[in-house]
N, C-alpha and C positions, 0 to 999 in steps of 0.2 A: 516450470513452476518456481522453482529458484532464482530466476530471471525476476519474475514479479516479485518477489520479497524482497530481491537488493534494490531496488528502483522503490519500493515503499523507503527503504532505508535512507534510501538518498532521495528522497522530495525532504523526508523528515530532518536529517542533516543540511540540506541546502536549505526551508527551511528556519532552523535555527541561525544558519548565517546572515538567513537577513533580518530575522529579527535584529540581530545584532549590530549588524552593518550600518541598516536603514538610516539607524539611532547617530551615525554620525554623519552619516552624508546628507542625510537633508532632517536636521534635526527642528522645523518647523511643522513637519509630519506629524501628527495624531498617531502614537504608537500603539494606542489601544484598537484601533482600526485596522492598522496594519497587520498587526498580532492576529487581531478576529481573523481577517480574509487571509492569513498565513494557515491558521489552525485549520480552516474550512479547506482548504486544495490539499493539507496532507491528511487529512481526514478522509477525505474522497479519494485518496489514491491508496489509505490503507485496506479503506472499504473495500473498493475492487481488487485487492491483490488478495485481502482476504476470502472472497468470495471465491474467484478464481482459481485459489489452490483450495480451497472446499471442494466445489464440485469437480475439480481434478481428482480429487483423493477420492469422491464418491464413485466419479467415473472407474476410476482402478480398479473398486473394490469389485462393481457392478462388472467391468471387465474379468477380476478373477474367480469370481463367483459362475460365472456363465463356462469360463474355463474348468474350471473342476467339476463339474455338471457333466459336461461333452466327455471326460477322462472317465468319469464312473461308467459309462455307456459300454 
């Protein structure tokens, strides 16, 4: 699950670098455009990492729950 959260970190950091970048290498670019379809891919990749360590954590619980269940028995 920590896996997913550093890979949100770093779509969100790379990114910012290209915002940043873009802006000099081909400074004909529409950077409002760019910005938009930059925010949309780490948006979508925070989605899914958040989702993914959600129902990790649900799994868990649902795991330890079932566990102490079998233990009172």
């Amino acid at each position: 699950m920590e896996n997913n959260l550093l890979m949100s970190i770093a779509f969100s950091v790379f990114g910012m670098l290209l915002i940043f970048g873009l802006g000099f290498v081909f400074p004909t670019i529409n950077p409002y455009i760019v910005i938009k379809w930059i925010i949309i891919v780490c948006g979508a990749v925070f989605v899914y990492t958040f989702l993914v360590y959600l129902f990790g954590a649900l799994r868990t619980i649902k795991i330890f729950r079932i566990f102490k269940k079998k233990s009172k028995k």
